[in-house]
Residue frames as a rotation matrix with the C-alpha (Angstrom) as fourth column:
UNK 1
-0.396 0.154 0.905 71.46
-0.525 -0.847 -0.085 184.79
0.754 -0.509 0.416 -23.90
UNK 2
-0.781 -0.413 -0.468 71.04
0.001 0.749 -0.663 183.84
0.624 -0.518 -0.585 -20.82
UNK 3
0.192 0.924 0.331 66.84
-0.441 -0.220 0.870 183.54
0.876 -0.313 0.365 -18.98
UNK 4
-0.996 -0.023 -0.081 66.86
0.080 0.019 -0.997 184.35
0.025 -1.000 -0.017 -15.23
UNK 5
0.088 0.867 -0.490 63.86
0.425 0.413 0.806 184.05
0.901 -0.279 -0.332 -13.14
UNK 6
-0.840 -0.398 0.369 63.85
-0.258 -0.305 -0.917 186.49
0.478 -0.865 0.153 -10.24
UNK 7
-0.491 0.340 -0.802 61.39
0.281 0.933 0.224 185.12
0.825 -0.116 -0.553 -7.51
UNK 8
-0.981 -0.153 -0.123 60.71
0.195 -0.688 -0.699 187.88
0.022 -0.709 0.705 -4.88
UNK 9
0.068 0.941 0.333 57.08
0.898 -0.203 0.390 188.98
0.434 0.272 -0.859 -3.86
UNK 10
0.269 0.354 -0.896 58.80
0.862 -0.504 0.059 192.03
-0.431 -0.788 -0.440 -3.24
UNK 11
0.874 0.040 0.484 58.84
0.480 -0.221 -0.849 194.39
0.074 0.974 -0.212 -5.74
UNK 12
0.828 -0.559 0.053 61.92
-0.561 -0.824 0.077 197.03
0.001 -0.093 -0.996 -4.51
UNK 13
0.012 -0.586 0.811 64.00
-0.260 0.781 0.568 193.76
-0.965 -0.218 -0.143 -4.05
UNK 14
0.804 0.562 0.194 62.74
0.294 -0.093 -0.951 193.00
-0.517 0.822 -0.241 -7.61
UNK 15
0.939 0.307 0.153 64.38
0.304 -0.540 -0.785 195.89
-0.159 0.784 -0.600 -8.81
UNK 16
0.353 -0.935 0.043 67.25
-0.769 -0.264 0.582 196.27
-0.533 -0.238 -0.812 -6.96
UNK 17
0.197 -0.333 0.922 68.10
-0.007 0.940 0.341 192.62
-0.980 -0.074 0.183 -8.06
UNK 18
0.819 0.451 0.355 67.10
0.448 -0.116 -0.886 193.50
-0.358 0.885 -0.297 -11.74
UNK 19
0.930 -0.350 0.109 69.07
-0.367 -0.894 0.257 196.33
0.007 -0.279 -0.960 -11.20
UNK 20
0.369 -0.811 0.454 72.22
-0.668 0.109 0.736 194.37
-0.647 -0.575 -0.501 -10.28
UNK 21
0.118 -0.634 0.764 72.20
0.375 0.741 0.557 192.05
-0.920 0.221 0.325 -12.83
UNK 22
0.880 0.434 -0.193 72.11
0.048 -0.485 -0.873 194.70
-0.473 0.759 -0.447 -15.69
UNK 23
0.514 -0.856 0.053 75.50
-0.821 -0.473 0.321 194.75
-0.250 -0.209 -0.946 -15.13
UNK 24
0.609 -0.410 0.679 76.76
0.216 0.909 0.355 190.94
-0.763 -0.070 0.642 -16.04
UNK 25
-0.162 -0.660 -0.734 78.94
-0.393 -0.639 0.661 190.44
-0.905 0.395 -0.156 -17.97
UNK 26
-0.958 -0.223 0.180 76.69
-0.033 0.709 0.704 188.46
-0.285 0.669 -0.687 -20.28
UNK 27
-0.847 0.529 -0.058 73.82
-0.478 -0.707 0.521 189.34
0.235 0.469 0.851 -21.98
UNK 28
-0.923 0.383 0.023 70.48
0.324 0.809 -0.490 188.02
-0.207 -0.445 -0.871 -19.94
UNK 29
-0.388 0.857 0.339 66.73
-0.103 -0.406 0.908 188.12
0.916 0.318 0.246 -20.17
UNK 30
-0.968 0.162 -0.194 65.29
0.247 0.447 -0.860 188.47
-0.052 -0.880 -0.472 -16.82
UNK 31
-0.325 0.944 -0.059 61.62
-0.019 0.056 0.998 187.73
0.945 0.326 0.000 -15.72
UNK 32
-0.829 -0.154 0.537 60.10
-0.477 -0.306 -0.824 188.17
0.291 -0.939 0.180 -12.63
UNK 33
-0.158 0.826 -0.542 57.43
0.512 0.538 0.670 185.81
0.844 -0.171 -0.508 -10.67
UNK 34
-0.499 0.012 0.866 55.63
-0.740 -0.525 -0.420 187.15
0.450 -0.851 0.271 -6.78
UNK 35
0.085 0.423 0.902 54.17
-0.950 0.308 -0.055 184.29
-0.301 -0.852 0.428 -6.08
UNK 36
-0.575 -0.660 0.483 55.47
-0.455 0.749 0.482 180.63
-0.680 0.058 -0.731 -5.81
UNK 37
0.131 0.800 0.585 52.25
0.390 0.501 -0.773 179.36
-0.911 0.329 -0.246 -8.17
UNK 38
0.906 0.191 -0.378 53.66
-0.297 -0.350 -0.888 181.71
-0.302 0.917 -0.260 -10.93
UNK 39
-0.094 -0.990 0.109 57.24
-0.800 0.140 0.583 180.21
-0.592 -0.032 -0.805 -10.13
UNK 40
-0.093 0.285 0.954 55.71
0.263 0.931 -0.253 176.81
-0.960 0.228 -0.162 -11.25
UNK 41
0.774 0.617 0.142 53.70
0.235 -0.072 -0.969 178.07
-0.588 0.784 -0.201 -14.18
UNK 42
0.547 -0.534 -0.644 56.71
-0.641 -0.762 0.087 180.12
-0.538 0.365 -0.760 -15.25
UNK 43
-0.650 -0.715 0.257 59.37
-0.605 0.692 0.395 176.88
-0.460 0.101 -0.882 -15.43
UNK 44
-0.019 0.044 0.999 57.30
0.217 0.975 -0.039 174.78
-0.976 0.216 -0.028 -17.07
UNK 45
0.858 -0.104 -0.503 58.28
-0.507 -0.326 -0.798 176.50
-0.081 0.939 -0.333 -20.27
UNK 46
0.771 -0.581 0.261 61.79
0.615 0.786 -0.066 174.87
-0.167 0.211 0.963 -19.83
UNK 47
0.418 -0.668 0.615 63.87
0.346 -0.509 -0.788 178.37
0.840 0.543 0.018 -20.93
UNK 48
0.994 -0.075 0.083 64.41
-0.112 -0.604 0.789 179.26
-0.009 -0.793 -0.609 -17.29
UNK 49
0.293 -0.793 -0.534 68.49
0.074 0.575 -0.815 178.60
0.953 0.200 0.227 -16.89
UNK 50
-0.827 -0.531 -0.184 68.53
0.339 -0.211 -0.917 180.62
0.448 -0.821 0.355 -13.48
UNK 51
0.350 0.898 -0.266 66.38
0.554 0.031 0.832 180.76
0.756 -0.438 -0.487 -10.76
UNK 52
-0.765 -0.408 0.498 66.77
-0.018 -0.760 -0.650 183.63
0.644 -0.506 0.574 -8.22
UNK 53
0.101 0.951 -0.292 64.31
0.492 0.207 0.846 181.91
0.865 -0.229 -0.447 -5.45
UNK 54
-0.435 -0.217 0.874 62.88
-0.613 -0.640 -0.464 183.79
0.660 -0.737 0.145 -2.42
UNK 55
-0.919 0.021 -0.393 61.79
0.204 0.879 -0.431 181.48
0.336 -0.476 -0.813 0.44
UNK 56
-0.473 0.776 -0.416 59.39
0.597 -0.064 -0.799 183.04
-0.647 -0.627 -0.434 2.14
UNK 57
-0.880 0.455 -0.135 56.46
-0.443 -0.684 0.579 184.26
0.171 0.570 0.804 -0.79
UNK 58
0.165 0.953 0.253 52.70
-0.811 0.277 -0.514 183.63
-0.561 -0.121 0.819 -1.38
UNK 59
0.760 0.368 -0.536 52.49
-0.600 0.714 -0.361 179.92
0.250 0.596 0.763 -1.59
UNK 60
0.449 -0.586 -0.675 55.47
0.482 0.795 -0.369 178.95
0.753 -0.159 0.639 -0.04
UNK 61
0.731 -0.047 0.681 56.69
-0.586 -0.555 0.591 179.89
0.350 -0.831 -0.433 3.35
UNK 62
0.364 -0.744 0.561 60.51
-0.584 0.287 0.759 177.91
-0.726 -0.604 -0.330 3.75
UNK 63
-0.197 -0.958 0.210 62.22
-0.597 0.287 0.749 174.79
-0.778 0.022 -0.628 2.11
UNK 64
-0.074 0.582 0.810 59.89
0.387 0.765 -0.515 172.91
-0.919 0.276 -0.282 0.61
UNK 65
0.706 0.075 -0.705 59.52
-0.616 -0.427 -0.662 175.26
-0.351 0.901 -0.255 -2.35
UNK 66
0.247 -0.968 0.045 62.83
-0.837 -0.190 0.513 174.55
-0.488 -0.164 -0.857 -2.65
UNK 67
-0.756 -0.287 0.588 62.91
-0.167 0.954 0.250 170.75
-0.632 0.091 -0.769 -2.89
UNK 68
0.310 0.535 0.786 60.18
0.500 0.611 -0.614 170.47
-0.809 0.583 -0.078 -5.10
UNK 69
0.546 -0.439 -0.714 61.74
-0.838 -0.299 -0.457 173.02
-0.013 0.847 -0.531 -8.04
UNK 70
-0.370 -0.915 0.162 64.98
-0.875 0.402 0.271 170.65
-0.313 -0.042 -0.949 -7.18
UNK 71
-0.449 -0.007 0.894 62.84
-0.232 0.967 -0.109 167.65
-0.863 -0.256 -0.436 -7.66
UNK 72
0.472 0.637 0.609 60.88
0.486 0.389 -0.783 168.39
-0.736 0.665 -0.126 -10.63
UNK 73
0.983 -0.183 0.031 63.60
-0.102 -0.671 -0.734 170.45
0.155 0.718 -0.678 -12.36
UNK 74
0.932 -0.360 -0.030 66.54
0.126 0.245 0.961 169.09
-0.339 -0.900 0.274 -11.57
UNK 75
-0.028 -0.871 0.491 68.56
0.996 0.017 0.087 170.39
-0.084 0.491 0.867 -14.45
UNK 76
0.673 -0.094 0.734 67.61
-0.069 -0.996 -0.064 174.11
0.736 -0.008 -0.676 -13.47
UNK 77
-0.550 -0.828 0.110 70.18
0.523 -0.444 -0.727 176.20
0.651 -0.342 0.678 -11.67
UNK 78
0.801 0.598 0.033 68.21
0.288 -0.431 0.855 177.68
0.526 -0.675 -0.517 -8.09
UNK 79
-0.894 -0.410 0.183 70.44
0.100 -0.580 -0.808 180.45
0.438 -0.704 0.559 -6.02
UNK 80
0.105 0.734 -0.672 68.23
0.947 0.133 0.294 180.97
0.305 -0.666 -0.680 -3.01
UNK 81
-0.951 -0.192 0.244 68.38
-0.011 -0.764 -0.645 185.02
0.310 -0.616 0.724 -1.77
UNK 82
0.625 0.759 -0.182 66.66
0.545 -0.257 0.798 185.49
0.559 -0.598 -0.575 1.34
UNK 83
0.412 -0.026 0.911 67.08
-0.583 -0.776 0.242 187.79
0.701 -0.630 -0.335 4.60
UNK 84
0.998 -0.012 0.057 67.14
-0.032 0.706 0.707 184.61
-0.049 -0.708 0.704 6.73
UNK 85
0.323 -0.746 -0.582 71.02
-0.608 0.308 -0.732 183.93
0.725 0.590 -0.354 7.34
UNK 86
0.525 -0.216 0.823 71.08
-0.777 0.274 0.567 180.98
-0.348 -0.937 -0.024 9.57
UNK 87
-0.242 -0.968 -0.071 73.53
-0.935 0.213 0.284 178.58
-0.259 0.135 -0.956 9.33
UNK 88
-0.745 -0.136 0.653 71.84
0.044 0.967 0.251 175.23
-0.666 0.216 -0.714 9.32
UNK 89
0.568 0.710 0.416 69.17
0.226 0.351 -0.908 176.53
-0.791 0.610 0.039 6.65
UNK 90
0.519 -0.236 -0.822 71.52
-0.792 -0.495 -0.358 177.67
-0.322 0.837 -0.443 4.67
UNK 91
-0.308 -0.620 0.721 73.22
-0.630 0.701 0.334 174.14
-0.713 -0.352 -0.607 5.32
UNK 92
-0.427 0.493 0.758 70.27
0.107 0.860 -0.499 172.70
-0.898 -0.132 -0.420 4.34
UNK 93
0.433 -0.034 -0.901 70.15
-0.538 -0.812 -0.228 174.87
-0.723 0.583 -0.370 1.08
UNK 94
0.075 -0.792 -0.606 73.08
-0.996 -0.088 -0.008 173.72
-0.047 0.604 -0.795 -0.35
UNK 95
-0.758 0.067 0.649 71.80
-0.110 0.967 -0.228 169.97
-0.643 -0.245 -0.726 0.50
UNK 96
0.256 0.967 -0.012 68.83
-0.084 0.010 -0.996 170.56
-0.963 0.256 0.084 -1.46
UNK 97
-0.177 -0.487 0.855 71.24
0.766 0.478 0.431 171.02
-0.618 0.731 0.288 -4.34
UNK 98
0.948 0.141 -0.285 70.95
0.055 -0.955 -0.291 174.89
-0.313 0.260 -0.913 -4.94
UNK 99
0.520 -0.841 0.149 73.66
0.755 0.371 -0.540 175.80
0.399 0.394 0.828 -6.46
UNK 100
-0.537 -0.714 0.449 73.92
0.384 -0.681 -0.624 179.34
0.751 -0.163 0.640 -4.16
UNK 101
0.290 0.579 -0.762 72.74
0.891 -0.453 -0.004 181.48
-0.348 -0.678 -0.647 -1.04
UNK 102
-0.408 -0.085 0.909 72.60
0.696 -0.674 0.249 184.72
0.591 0.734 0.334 -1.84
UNK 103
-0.478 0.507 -0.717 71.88
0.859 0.099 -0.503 187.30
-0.184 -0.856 -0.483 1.02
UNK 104
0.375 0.591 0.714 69.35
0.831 -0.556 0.024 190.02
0.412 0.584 -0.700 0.45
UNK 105
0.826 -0.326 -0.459 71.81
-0.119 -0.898 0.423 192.31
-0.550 -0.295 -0.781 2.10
UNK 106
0.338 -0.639 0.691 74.30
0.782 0.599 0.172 192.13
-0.524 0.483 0.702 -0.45
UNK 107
0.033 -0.057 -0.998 75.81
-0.252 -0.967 0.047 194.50
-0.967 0.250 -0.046 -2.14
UNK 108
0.724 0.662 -0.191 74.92
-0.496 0.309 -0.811 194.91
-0.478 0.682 0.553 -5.93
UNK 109
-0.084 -0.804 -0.588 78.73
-0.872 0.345 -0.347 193.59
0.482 0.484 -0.730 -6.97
UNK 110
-0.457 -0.162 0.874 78.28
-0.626 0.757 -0.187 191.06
-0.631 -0.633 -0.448 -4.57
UNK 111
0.735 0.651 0.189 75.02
-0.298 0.561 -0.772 189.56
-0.609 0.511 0.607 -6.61
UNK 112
0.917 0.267 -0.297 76.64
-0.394 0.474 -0.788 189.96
-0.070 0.839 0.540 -9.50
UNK 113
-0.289 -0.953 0.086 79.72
-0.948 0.272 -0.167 187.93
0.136 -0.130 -0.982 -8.78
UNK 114
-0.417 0.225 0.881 77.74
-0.330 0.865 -0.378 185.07
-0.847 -0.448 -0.287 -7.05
UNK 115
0.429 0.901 -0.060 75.94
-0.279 0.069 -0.958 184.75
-0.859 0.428 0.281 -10.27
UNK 116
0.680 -0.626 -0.382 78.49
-0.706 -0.700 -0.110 185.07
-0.198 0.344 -0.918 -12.28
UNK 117
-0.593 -0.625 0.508 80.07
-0.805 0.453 -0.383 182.46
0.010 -0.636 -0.772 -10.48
UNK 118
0.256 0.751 0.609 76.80
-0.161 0.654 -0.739 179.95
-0.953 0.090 0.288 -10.98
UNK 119
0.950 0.232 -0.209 77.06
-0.245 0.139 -0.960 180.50
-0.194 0.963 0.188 -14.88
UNK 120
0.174 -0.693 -0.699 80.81
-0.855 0.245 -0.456 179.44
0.488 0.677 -0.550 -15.09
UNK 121
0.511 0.630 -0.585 79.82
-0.245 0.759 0.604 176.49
0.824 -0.165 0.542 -13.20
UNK 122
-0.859 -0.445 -0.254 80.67
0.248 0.073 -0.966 176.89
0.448 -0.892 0.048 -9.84
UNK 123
-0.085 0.565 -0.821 78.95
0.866 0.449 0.220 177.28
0.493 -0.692 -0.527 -6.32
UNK 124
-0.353 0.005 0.936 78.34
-0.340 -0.932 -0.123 180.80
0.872 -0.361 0.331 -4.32
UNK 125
0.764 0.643 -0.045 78.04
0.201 -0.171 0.965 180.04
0.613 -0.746 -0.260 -0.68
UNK 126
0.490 -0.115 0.864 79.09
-0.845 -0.305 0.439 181.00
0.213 -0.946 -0.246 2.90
UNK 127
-0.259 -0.964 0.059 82.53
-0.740 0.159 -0.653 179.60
0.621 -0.213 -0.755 4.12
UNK 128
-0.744 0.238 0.624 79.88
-0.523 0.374 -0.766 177.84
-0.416 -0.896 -0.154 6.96
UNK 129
0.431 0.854 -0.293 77.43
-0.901 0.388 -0.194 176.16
-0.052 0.348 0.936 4.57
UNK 130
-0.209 -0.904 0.372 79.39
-0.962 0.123 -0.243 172.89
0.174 -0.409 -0.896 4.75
UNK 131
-0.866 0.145 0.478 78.02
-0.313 0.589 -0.745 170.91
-0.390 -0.795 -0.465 7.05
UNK 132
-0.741 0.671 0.021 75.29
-0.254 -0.309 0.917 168.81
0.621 0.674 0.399 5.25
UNK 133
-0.302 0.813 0.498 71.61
-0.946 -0.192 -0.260 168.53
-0.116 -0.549 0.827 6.26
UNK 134
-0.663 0.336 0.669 69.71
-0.319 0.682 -0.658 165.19
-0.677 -0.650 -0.345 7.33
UNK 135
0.012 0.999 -0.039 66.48
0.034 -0.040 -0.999 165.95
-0.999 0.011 -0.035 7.03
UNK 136
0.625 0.436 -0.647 67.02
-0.644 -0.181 -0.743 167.19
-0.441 0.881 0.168 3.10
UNK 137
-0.856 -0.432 -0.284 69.60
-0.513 0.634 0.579 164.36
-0.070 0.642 -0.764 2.11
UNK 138
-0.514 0.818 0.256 66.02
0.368 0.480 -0.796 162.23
-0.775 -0.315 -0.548 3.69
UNK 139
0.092 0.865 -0.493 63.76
0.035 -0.498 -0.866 164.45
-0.995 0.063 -0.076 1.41
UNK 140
-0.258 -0.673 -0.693 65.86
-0.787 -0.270 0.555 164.18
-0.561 0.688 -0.460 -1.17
UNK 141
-0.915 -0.277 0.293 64.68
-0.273 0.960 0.056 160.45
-0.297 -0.029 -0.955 -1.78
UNK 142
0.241 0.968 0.064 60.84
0.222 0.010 -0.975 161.67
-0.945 0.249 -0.213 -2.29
UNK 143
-0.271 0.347 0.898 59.18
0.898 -0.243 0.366 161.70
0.346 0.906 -0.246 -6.26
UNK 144
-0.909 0.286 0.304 57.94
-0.178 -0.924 0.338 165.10
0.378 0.253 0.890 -7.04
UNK 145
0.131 0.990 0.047 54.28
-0.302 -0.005 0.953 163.47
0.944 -0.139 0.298 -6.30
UNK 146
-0.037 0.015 -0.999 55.69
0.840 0.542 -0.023 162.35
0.541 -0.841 -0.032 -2.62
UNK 147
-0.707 -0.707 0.021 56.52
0.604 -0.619 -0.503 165.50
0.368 -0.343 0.864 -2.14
UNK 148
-0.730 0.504 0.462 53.43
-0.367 -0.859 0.358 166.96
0.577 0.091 0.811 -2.78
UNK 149
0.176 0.420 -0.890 51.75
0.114 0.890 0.442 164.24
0.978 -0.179 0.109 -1.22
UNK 150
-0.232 -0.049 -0.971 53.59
0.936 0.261 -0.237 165.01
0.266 -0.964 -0.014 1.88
UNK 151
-0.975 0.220 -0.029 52.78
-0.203 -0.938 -0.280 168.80
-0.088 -0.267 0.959 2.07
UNK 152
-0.153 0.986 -0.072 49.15
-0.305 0.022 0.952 167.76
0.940 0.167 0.298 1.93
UNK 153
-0.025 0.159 -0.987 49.46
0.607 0.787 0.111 165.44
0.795 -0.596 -0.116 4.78
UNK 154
-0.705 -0.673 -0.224 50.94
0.622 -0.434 -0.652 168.69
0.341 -0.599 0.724 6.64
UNK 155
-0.575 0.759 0.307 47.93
-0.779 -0.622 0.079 170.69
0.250 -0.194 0.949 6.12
UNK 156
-0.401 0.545 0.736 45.97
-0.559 0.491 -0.668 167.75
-0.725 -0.680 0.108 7.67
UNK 157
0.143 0.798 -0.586 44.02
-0.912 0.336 0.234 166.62
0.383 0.501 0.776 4.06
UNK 158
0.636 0.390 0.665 42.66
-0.205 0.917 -0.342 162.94
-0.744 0.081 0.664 3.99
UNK 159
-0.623 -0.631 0.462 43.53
0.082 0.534 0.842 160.57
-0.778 0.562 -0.281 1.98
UNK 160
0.241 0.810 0.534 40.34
0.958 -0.110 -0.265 161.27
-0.155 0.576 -0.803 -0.28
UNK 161
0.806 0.143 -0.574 41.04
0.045 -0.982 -0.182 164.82
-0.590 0.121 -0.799 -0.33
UNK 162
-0.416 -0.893 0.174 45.00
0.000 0.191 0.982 163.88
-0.909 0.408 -0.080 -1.38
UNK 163
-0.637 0.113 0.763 43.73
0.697 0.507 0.507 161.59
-0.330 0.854 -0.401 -4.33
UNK 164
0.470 0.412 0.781 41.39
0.882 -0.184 -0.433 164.24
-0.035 0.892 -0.450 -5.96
UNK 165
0.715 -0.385 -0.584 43.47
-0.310 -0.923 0.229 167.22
-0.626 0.017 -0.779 -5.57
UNK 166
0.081 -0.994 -0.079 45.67
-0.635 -0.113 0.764 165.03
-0.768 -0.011 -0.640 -7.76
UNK 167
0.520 0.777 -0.355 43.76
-0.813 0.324 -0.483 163.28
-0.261 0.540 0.800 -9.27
UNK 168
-0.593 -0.649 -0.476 44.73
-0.605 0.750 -0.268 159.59
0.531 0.129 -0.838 -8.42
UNK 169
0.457 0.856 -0.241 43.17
0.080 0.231 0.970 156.94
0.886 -0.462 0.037 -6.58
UNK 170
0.281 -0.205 0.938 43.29
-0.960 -0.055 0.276 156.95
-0.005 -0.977 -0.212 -3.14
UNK 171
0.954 -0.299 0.025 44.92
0.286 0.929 0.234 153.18
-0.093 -0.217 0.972 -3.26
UNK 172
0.259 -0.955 0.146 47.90
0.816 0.135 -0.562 154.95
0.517 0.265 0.814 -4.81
UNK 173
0.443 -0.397 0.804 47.98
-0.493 -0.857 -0.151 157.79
0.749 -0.329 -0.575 -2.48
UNK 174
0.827 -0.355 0.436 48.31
-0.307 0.364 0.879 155.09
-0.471 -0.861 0.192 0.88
UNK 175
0.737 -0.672 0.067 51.07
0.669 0.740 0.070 153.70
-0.096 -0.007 0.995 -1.19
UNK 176
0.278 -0.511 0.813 52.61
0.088 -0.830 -0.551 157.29
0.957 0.224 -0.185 -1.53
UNK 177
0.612 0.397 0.684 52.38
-0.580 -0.364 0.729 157.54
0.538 -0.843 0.007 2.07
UNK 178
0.880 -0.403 0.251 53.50
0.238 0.831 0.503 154.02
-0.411 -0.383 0.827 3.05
UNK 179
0.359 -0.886 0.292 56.91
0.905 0.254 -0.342 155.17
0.229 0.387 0.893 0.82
UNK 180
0.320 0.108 0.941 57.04
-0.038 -0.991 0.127 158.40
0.947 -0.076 -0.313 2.22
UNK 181
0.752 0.043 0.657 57.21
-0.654 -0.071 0.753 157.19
0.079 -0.997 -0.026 6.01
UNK 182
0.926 -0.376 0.032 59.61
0.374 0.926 0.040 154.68
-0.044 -0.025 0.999 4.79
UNK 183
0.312 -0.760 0.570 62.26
0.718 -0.204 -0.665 156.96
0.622 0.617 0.482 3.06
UNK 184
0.022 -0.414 0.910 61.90
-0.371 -0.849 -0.377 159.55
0.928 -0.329 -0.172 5.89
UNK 185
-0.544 -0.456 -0.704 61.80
0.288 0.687 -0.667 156.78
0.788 -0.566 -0.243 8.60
UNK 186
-0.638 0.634 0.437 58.72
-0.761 -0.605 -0.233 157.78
0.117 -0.481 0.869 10.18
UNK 187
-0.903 0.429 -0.024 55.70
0.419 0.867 -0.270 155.99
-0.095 -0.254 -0.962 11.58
UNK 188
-0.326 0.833 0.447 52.73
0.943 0.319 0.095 158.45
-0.063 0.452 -0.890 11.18
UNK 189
0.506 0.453 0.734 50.92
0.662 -0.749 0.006 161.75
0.552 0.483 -0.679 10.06
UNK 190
0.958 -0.129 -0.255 51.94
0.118 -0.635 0.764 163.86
-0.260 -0.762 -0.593 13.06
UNK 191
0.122 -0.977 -0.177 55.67
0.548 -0.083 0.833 162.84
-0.828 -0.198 0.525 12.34
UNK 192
-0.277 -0.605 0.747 55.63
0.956 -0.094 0.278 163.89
-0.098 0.791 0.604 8.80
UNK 193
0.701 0.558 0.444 53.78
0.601 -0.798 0.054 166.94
0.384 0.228 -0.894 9.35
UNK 194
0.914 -0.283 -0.289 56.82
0.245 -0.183 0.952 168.07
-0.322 -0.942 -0.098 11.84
UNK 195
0.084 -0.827 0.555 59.04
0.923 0.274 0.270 167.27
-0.376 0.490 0.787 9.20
UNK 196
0.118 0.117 0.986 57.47
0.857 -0.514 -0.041 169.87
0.502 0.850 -0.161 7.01
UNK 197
0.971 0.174 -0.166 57.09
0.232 -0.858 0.458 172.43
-0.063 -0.483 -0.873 9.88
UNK 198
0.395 -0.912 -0.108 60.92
0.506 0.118 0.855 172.08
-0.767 -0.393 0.508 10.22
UNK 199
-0.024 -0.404 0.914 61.17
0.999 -0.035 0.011 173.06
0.027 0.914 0.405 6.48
UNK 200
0.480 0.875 -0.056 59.60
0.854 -0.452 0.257 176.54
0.199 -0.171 -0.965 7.67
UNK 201
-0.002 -0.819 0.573 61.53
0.610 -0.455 -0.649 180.03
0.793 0.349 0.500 7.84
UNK 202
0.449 0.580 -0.680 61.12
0.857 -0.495 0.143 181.70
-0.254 -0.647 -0.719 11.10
UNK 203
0.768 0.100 0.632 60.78
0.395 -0.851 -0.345 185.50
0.504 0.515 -0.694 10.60
């Protein structure tokens, strides 16, 4: 039996989604997270097989979710459904190594087809997703702790603040850093913080 993970911090979306995959054609357990801090908590059991992530919840607000599941779970399956349906995030999606987009206007055959379509190992995107992204082939190259490492930097922390939220020393955070600006070809705080803004969904 197959354990989805629906991701949504909206509950009617939730259901509808729930709702759509009652219908597979393979027998699933589905769970449900609302905020990106129970997404974490949830996966680190290991039974997840499908992830059904929304971008824009409490705790995460764009791509970055994104790349860190991909980076610290890289043998989970992640379909992204969101509202958003621009072209180069969805670009930048399928760079991240999702294995689908999924729009939240869909119809419920639609879901379950794209899904469907994940579990007999294939891909589910837009004819225009293609074209790959930079920035996340670049991001792609960070450790799970660079990552997080750089989303600190974004919200402004120190390097002292870094190292005990993580509990590390602050020698090995400058050397996170120093490989961070290297891998994304940057030169200092301001640049990588831009990076992250970039990762952002606009409403």
């Amino acid at each position: 039996m197959y354990q989805i993970l629906i991701a949504d911090d909206h509950p009617l979306f939730r259901t509808a989604l729930r709702g759509a995959l009652a219908e597979l054609k393979e027998p699933c357990n589905i769970s449900e997270c609302e905020t990106f801090d129970q997404v974490q908590e949830n996966l680190r059991s290991g039974d997840t097989d499908l992830l059904l992530l929304d971008l824009k919840m409490p705790g995460n607000n764009g791509l970055m979710g994104l790349m860190r599941i991909r980076s610290e779970h890289p043998q989970l399956a992640v379909a992204v459904v969101s509202a958003s349906e621009d072209q180069s995030v969805i670009g930048s999606i399928r760079s991240m190594g999702a294995l689908g987009f999924i729009p939240k206007a869909s119809s419920p055959v639609e879901i379950r087809t794209a899904v469907e379509h994940i579990f007999s190992g294939g891909i589910s995107f837009p004819e225009f997703s293609h074209t790959k992204s930079d920035l996340a082939e670049k991001l792609r190259q960070l450790t799970p702790q660079q990552l997080r490492v750089l989303q600190f930097i974004a919200e402004g922390a120190l390097n002292k603040q870094i190292a005990y939220a993580l509990n590390i020393k602050e020698t090995t955070v400058k050397s996170h850093i120093s490989d961070i600006f290297r891998k994304l070809n940057i030169n200092n705080r301001t640049q990588a913080a831009l990076i992250v803004q970039e990762l952002v969904i606009p409403d």
